[in-house]
C-alpha positions as CSV (number, residue, x, y, z in Angstrom):
1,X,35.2,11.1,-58.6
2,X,37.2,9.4,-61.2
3,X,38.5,12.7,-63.1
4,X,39.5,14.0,-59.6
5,X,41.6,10.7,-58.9
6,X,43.3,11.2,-62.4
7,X,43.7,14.9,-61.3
8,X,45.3,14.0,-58.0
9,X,47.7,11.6,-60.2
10,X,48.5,13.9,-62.5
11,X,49.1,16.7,-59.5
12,X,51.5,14.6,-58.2
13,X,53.7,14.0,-61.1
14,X,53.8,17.4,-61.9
15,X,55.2,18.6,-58.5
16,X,57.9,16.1,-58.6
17,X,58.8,17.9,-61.7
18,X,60.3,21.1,-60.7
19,X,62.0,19.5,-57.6
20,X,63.8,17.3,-60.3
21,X,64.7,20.1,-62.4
22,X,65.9,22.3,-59.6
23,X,68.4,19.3,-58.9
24,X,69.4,19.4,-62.6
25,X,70.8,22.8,-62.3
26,X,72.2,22.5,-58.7
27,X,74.2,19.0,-60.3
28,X,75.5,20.8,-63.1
29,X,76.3,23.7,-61.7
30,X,78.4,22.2,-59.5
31,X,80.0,20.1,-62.3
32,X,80.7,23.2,-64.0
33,X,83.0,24.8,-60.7
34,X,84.7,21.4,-60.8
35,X,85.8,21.8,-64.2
36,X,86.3,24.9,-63.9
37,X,83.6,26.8,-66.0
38,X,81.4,29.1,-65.5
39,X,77.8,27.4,-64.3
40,X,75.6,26.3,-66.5
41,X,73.9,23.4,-68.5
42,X,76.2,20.4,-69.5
43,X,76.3,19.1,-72.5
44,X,74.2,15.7,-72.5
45,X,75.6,12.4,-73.5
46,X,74.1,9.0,-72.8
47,X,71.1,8.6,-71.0
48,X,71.5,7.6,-67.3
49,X,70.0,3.8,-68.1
50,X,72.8,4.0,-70.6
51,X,75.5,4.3,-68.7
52,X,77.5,1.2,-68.1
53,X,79.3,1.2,-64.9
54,X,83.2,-0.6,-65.1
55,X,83.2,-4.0,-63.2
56,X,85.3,-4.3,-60.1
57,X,87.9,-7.2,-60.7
58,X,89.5,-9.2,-57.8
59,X,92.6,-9.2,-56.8
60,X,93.3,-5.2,-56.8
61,X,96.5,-4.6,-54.6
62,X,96.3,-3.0,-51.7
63,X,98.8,-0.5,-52.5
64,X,96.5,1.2,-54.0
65,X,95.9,3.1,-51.0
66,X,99.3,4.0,-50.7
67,X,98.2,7.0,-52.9
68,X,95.4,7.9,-50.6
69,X,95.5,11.9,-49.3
70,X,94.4,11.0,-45.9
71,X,97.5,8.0,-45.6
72,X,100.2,10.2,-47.5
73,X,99.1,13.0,-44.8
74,X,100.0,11.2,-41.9
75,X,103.2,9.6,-43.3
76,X,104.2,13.0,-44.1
77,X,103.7,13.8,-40.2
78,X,105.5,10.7,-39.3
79,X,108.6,11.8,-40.9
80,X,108.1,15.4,-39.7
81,X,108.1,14.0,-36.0
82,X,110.5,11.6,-36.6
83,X,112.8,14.7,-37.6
84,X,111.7,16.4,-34.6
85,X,113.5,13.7,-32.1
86,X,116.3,14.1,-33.8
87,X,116.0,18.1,-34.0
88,X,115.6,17.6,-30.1
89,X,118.3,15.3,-29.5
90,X,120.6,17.5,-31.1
91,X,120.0,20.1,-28.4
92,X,122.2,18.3,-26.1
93,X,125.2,18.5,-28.5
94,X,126.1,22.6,-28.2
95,X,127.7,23.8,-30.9
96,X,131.1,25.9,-29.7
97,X,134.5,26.6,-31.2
98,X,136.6,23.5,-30.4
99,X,140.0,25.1,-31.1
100,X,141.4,28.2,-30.1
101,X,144.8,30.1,-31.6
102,X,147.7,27.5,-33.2
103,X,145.2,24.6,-32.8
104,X,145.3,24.8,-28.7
105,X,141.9,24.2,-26.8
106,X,139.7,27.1,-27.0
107,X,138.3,28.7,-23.9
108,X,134.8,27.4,-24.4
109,X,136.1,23.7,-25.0
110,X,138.8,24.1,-21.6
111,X,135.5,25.1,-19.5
112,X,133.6,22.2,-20.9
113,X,136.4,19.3,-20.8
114,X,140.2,19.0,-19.0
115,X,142.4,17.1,-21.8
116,X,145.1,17.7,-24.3
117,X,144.4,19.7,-27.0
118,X,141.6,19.3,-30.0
119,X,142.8,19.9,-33.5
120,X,138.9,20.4,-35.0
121,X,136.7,23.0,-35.4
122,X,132.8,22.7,-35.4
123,X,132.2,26.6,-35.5
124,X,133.5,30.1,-34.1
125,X,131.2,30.2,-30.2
126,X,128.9,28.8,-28.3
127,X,125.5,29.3,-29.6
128,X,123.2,27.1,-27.4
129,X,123.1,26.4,-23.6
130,X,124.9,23.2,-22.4
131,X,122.3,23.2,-18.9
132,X,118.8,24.4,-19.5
133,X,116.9,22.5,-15.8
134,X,116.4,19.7,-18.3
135,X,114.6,22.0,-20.8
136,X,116.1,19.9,-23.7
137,X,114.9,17.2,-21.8
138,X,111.8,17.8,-21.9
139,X,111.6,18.8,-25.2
140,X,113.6,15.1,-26.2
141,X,110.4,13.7,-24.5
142,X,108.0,15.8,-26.3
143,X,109.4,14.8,-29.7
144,X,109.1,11.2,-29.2
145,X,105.9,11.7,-27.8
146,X,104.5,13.5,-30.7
147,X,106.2,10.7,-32.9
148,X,104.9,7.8,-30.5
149,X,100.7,10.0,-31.7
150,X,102.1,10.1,-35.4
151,X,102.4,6.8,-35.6
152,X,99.0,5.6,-33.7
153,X,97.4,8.5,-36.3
154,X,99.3,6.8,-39.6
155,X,98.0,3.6,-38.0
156,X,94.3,4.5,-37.6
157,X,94.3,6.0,-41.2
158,X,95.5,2.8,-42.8
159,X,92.7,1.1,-40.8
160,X,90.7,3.4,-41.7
161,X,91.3,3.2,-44.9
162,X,90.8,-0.3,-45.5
163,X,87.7,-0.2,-43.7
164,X,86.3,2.7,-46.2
165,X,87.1,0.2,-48.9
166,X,85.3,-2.5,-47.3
167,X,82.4,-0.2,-46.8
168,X,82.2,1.3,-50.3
169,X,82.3,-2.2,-52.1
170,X,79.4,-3.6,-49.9
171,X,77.3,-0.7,-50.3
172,X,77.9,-1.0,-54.3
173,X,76.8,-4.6,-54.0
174,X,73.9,-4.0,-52.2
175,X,72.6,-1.0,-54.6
176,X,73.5,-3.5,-56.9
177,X,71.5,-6.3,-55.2
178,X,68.8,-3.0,-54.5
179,X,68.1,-1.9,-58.3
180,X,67.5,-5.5,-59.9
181,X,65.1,-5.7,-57.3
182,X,63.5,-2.8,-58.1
183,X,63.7,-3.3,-61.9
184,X,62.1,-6.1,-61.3
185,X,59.1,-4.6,-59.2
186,X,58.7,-2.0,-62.2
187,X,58.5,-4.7,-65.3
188,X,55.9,-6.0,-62.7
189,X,54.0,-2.5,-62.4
190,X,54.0,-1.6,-66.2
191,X,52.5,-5.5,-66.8
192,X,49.7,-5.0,-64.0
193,X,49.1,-1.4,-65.6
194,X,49.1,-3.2,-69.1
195,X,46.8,-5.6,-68.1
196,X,44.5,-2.9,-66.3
197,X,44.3,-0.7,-69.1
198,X,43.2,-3.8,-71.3
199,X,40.5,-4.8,-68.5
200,X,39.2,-1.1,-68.8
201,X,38.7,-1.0,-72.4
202,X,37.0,-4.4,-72.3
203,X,34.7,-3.4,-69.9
204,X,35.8,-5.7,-67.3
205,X,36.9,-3.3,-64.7
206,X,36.6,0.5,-63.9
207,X,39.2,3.4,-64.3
208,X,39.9,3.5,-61.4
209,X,41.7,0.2,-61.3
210,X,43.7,2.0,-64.1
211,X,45.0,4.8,-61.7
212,X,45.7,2.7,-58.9
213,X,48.2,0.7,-61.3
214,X,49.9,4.0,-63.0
215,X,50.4,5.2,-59.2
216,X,52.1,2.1,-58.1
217,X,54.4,2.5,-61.5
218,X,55.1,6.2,-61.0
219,X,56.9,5.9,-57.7
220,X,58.7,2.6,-58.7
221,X,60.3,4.2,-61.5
222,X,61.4,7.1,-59.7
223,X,62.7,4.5,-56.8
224,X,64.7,3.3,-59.8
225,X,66.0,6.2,-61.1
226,X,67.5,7.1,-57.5
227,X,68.9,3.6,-57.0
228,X,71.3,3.8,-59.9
229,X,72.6,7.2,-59.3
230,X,73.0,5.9,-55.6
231,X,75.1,3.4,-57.7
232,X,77.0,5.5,-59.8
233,X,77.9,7.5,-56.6
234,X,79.3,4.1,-55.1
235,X,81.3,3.9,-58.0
236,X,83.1,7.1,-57.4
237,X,83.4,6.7,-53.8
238,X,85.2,3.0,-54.4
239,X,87.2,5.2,-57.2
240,X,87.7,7.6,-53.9
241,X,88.6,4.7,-51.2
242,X,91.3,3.6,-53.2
243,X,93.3,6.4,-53.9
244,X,91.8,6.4,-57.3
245,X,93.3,4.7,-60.3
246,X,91.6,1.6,-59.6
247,X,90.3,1.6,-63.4
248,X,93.5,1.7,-65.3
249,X,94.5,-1.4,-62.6
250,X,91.6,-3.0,-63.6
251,X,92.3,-2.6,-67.0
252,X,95.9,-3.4,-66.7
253,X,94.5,-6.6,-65.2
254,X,91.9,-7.3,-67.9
255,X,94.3,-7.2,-70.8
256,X,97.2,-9.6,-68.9
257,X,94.2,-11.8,-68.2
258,X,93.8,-12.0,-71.8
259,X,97.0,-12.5,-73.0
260,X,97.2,-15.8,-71.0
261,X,94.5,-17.4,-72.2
262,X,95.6,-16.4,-75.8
Protein backbone atom coordinates (compact mmCIF):
# COMPACT_ATOMS: atom_id res chain seq x y z
CA UNK A 1 0.00 0.00 0.00
CA UNK A 2 2.77 2.29 0.78
CA UNK A 3 4.65 1.88 -2.77
CA UNK A 4 1.14 2.61 -4.37
CA UNK A 5 0.77 5.90 -2.21
CA UNK A 6 4.40 6.91 -3.40
CA UNK A 7 3.19 5.92 -6.91
CA UNK A 8 0.02 8.01 -6.67
CA UNK A 9 2.53 11.02 -5.59
CA UNK A 10 4.76 10.57 -8.03
CA UNK A 11 1.76 10.23 -10.73
CA UNK A 12 0.76 13.37 -9.83
CA UNK A 13 3.82 15.38 -10.22
CA UNK A 14 4.45 13.97 -13.37
CA UNK A 15 1.14 15.13 -14.95
CA UNK A 16 1.55 18.61 -13.79
CA UNK A 17 4.64 18.34 -15.88
CA UNK A 18 3.67 18.46 -19.39
CA UNK A 19 0.77 21.03 -18.62
CA UNK A 20 3.73 23.30 -17.38
CA UNK A 21 5.71 22.73 -20.24
CA UNK A 22 2.96 23.23 -22.69
CA UNK A 23 2.62 26.76 -20.98
CA UNK A 24 6.34 27.35 -21.56
CA UNK A 25 5.97 27.19 -25.23
CA UNK A 26 2.56 28.98 -25.46
CA UNK A 27 4.41 32.04 -23.16
CA UNK A 28 7.26 32.20 -25.32
CA UNK A 29 5.81 31.89 -28.33
CA UNK A 30 3.84 34.60 -27.76
CA UNK A 31 6.88 36.68 -26.58
CA UNK A 32 8.44 35.90 -29.71
CA UNK A 33 5.30 37.61 -32.04
CA UNK A 34 5.68 40.62 -29.64
CA UNK A 35 9.14 41.08 -30.46
CA UNK A 36 8.72 40.34 -33.56
CA UNK A 37 10.48 36.86 -34.12
CA UNK A 38 9.70 34.02 -35.31
CA UNK A 39 8.33 31.49 -32.31
CA UNK A 40 10.42 29.76 -30.46
CA UNK A 41 12.34 29.21 -27.07
CA UNK A 42 13.75 32.42 -25.28
CA UNK A 43 16.79 32.79 -24.18
CA UNK A 44 16.76 32.25 -20.21
CA UNK A 45 18.05 34.74 -17.85
CA UNK A 46 17.38 34.86 -14.12
CA UNK A 47 15.31 32.49 -12.53
CA UNK A 48 11.73 33.63 -11.68
CA UNK A 49 12.64 33.66 -7.58
CA UNK A 50 15.29 35.94 -8.96
CA UNK A 51 13.63 38.47 -10.32
CA UNK A 52 13.37 41.55 -8.36
CA UNK A 53 10.31 43.55 -9.01
CA UNK A 54 10.88 47.79 -9.02
CA UNK A 55 9.16 49.30 -5.92
CA UNK A 56 6.23 51.67 -6.46
CA UNK A 57 7.16 55.10 -4.82
CA UNK A 58 4.55 57.64 -3.63
CA UNK A 59 3.86 60.63 -4.89
CA UNK A 60 3.67 59.57 -8.87
CA UNK A 61 1.71 62.46 -10.66
CA UNK A 62 -1.29 61.84 -12.05
CA UNK A 63 -0.41 63.09 -15.40
CA UNK A 64 0.81 60.15 -15.96
CA UNK A 65 -2.32 59.10 -17.41
CA UNK A 66 -2.34 61.86 -19.63
CA UNK A 67 -0.39 59.40 -21.89
CA UNK A 68 -2.91 56.73 -21.61
CA UNK A 69 -4.38 55.32 -25.24
CA UNK A 70 -7.90 55.00 -24.01
CA UNK A 71 -7.75 59.06 -22.45
CA UNK A 72 -5.76 60.42 -25.66
CA UNK A 73 -8.62 58.57 -27.73
CA UNK A 74 -11.35 60.40 -26.39
CA UNK A 75 -9.69 63.80 -26.21
CA UNK A 76 -8.96 63.24 -29.74
CA UNK A 77 -12.91 62.86 -30.24
CA UNK A 78 -13.52 65.86 -28.14
CA UNK A 79 -11.69 68.08 -30.44
CA UNK A 80 -13.13 66.22 -33.49
CA UNK A 81 -16.73 67.19 -32.24
CA UNK A 82 -15.79 70.30 -31.00
CA UNK A 83 -14.84 70.97 -34.82
CA UNK A 84 -17.99 69.57 -35.85
CA UNK A 85 -20.15 72.57 -34.13
CA UNK A 86 -18.25 74.76 -35.65
CA UNK A 87 -18.28 72.89 -39.14
CA UNK A 88 -22.19 73.10 -38.56
CA UNK A 89 -22.46 76.45 -37.53
CA UNK A 90 -20.74 77.56 -40.43
CA UNK A 91 -23.63 76.26 -42.55
CA UNK A 92 -25.67 79.14 -41.79
CA UNK A 93 -23.04 81.59 -43.31
CA UNK A 94 -23.44 80.77 -47.34
CA UNK A 95 -20.69 81.42 -49.12
CA UNK A 96 -21.73 83.86 -52.42
CA UNK A 97 -20.01 86.44 -54.48
CA UNK A 98 -20.42 89.69 -52.47
CA UNK A 99 -19.59 92.11 -55.35
CA UNK A 100 -20.58 92.21 -58.79
CA UNK A 101 -18.89 94.36 -61.85
CA UNK A 102 -16.91 97.92 -60.76
CA UNK A 103 -17.41 96.82 -57.02
CA UNK A 104 -21.52 97.20 -57.25
CA UNK A 105 -23.68 94.53 -55.28
CA UNK A 106 -23.73 91.37 -56.97
CA UNK A 107 -27.07 89.75 -57.82
CA UNK A 108 -26.77 87.07 -55.25
CA UNK A 109 -25.92 89.75 -52.40
CA UNK A 110 -29.08 92.30 -53.86
CA UNK A 111 -31.46 89.06 -53.37
CA UNK A 112 -30.13 88.43 -49.95
CA UNK A 113 -29.88 92.12 -48.51
CA UNK A 114 -31.30 95.86 -49.73
CA UNK A 115 -28.19 98.43 -48.94
CA UNK A 116 -25.52 100.35 -50.61
CA UNK A 117 -23.00 98.65 -52.15
CA UNK A 118 -20.25 96.06 -50.68
CA UNK A 119 -16.71 96.54 -51.82
CA UNK A 120 -15.54 92.66 -50.65
CA UNK A 121 -15.45 89.55 -52.17
CA UNK A 122 -15.73 86.11 -50.30
CA UNK A 123 -15.90 83.99 -53.55
CA UNK A 124 -17.37 83.90 -57.30
CA UNK A 125 -21.39 82.04 -56.41
CA UNK A 126 -23.42 80.73 -54.15
CA UNK A 127 -22.41 77.31 -53.22
CA UNK A 128 -24.65 76.32 -50.30
CA UNK A 129 -28.43 76.91 -49.53
CA UNK A 130 -29.35 79.97 -47.36
CA UNK A 131 -33.07 77.92 -46.23
CA UNK A 132 -32.84 74.25 -45.91
CA UNK A 133 -36.57 73.62 -43.42
CA UNK A 134 -34.01 74.02 -40.66
CA UNK A 135 -31.74 71.29 -42.02
CA UNK A 136 -28.57 73.21 -40.79
CA UNK A 137 -30.45 73.34 -37.79
CA UNK A 138 -30.68 70.31 -37.06
CA UNK A 139 -27.47 69.44 -37.88
CA UNK A 140 -26.06 72.59 -35.38
CA UNK A 141 -27.99 70.47 -32.77
CA UNK A 142 -26.53 67.24 -33.67
CA UNK A 143 -22.97 68.60 -33.45
CA UNK A 144 -23.28 69.82 -30.03
CA UNK A 145 -25.00 66.87 -29.12
CA UNK A 146 -22.31 64.56 -30.26
CA UNK A 147 -19.84 67.07 -28.44
CA UNK A 148 -22.14 67.27 -25.18
CA UNK A 149 -21.42 62.44 -25.53
CA UNK A 150 -17.69 63.34 -26.21
CA UNK A 151 -17.23 64.98 -23.34
CA UNK A 152 -19.35 62.57 -20.79
CA UNK A 153 -17.05 59.61 -22.81
CA UNK A 154 -13.54 61.78 -22.07
CA UNK A 155 -15.09 62.01 -18.58
CA UNK A 156 -15.84 58.31 -17.87
CA UNK A 157 -12.30 57.35 -19.33
CA UNK A 158 -10.50 59.64 -16.90
CA UNK A 159 -12.65 57.97 -14.15
CA UNK A 160 -11.99 55.15 -15.46
CA UNK A 161 -8.73 55.44 -15.57
CA UNK A 162 -7.96 56.37 -12.19
CA UNK A 163 -10.05 53.73 -10.98
CA UNK A 164 -7.87 51.04 -13.11
CA UNK A 165 -4.91 52.49 -11.14
CA UNK A 166 -6.58 52.08 -7.92
CA UNK A 167 -7.38 48.55 -8.84
CA UNK A 168 -4.03 47.44 -10.16
CA UNK A 169 -2.08 48.79 -7.02
CA UNK A 170 -4.43 46.93 -4.52
CA UNK A 171 -4.30 43.77 -6.33
CA UNK A 172 -0.31 44.15 -6.39
CA UNK A 173 -0.44 44.66 -2.59
CA UNK A 174 -2.55 41.86 -1.97
CA UNK A 175 -0.39 39.27 -4.14
CA UNK A 176 2.05 40.89 -2.26
CA UNK A 177 0.39 40.39 1.12
CA UNK A 178 -0.67 36.63 -0.85
CA UNK A 179 2.95 35.20 -1.59
CA UNK A 180 4.64 36.00 1.93
CA UNK A 181 1.93 34.09 3.19
CA UNK A 182 2.38 31.37 1.18
CA UNK A 183 6.29 31.44 1.44
CA UNK A 184 5.64 31.14 4.70
CA UNK A 185 3.24 28.06 4.54
CA UNK A 186 6.11 26.35 2.28
CA UNK A 187 9.27 26.92 4.86
CA UNK A 188 6.56 25.37 7.14
CA UNK A 189 5.89 22.28 4.72
CA UNK A 190 9.66 21.51 3.85
CA UNK A 191 10.31 21.71 8.05
CA UNK A 192 7.32 19.18 8.71
CA UNK A 193 8.63 17.08 5.69
CA UNK A 194 12.20 17.42 7.28
CA UNK A 195 11.19 16.41 10.45
CA UNK A 196 9.09 13.40 8.97
CA UNK A 197 11.68 12.06 7.04
CA UNK A 198 14.01 12.15 10.22
CA UNK A 199 10.99 10.33 12.28
CA UNK A 200 11.02 7.63 9.47
CA UNK A 201 14.60 6.79 9.48
CA UNK A 202 14.52 6.66 13.27
CA UNK A 203 11.84 4.37 13.40
CA UNK A 204 9.46 6.52 15.07
CA UNK A 205 6.90 6.78 12.40
CA UNK A 206 5.88 5.06 9.12
CA UNK A 207 6.30 6.22 5.36
CA UNK A 208 3.46 7.04 5.02
CA UNK A 209 3.73 10.11 7.27
CA UNK A 210 6.58 10.88 4.86
CA UNK A 211 4.18 11.18 1.70
CA UNK A 212 1.55 12.87 3.43
CA UNK A 213 4.20 15.77 4.19
CA UNK A 214 5.86 15.80 0.52
CA UNK A 215 2.08 16.16 -0.79
CA UNK A 216 1.26 19.03 1.31
CA UNK A 217 4.79 20.66 -0.05
CA UNK A 218 4.25 19.89 -3.64
CA UNK A 219 1.12 21.92 -4.08
CA UNK A 220 2.38 24.76 -1.83
CA UNK A 221 5.27 25.31 -3.97
CA UNK A 222 3.34 25.34 -7.03
CA UNK A 223 0.70 27.85 -5.21
CA UNK A 224 3.96 29.80 -4.90
CA UNK A 225 5.20 29.72 -8.15
CA UNK A 226 1.69 31.08 -9.49
CA UNK A 227 1.44 33.85 -6.86
CA UNK A 228 4.54 35.66 -8.09
CA UNK A 229 3.91 35.48 -11.68
CA UNK A 230 0.28 36.69 -10.67
CA UNK A 231 2.66 39.45 -9.21
CA UNK A 232 4.87 40.12 -11.93
CA UNK A 233 1.65 40.40 -14.11
CA UNK A 234 0.45 43.19 -11.60
CA UNK A 235 3.45 44.86 -12.26
CA UNK A 236 2.90 45.26 -15.88
CA UNK A 237 -0.73 45.98 -15.64
CA UNK A 238 0.19 49.14 -13.02
CA UNK A 239 3.08 49.79 -15.80
CA UNK A 240 -0.27 49.56 -18.19
CA UNK A 241 -2.74 51.77 -15.93
CA UNK A 242 -0.54 54.51 -16.07
CA UNK A 243 0.21 55.12 -19.42
CA UNK A 244 3.46 53.45 -18.83
CA UNK A 245 6.68 55.17 -17.94
CA UNK A 246 6.00 55.03 -14.43
CA UNK A 247 9.71 53.43 -13.86
CA UNK A 248 11.86 56.15 -15.25
CA UNK A 249 9.38 58.59 -12.92
CA UNK A 250 10.15 56.51 -10.19
CA UNK A 251 13.66 56.62 -10.90
CA UNK A 252 13.61 60.30 -11.66
CA UNK A 253 12.23 60.41 -8.18
CA UNK A 254 14.73 58.08 -6.49
CA UNK A 255 17.82 59.99 -7.58
CA UNK A 256 16.19 63.72 -6.57
CA UNK A 257 15.41 62.01 -3.34
CA UNK A 258 18.92 61.38 -3.02
CA UNK A 259 20.44 64.41 -3.90
CA UNK A 260 18.59 66.13 -0.92
CA UNK A 261 19.71 64.14 1.65
CA UNK A 262 23.26 64.45 0.21
Amino acid sequence: MVVEQARIQYETAAAAIPQIESQIVTTESALSLLLGRNPGPMPRGKQLHELVMPAIPAGLPSELLERRPDILQAEQSLIAANAQIGAAKALYFPTISLTGAYGGASTNLSDLFRGPSNTWNYGSSIIGPIFTAGNIEGQVRGAEAGQRAAIITYEQTIQKAFADVENVLISSKKLGEQLSAELNKVASCKEYARLARLQYTGGYTPYLTVLYAEAQLFPSELSVVQTRSSKLVALVNIYKAMGGGWVLEAEKQTRTAAEKKN
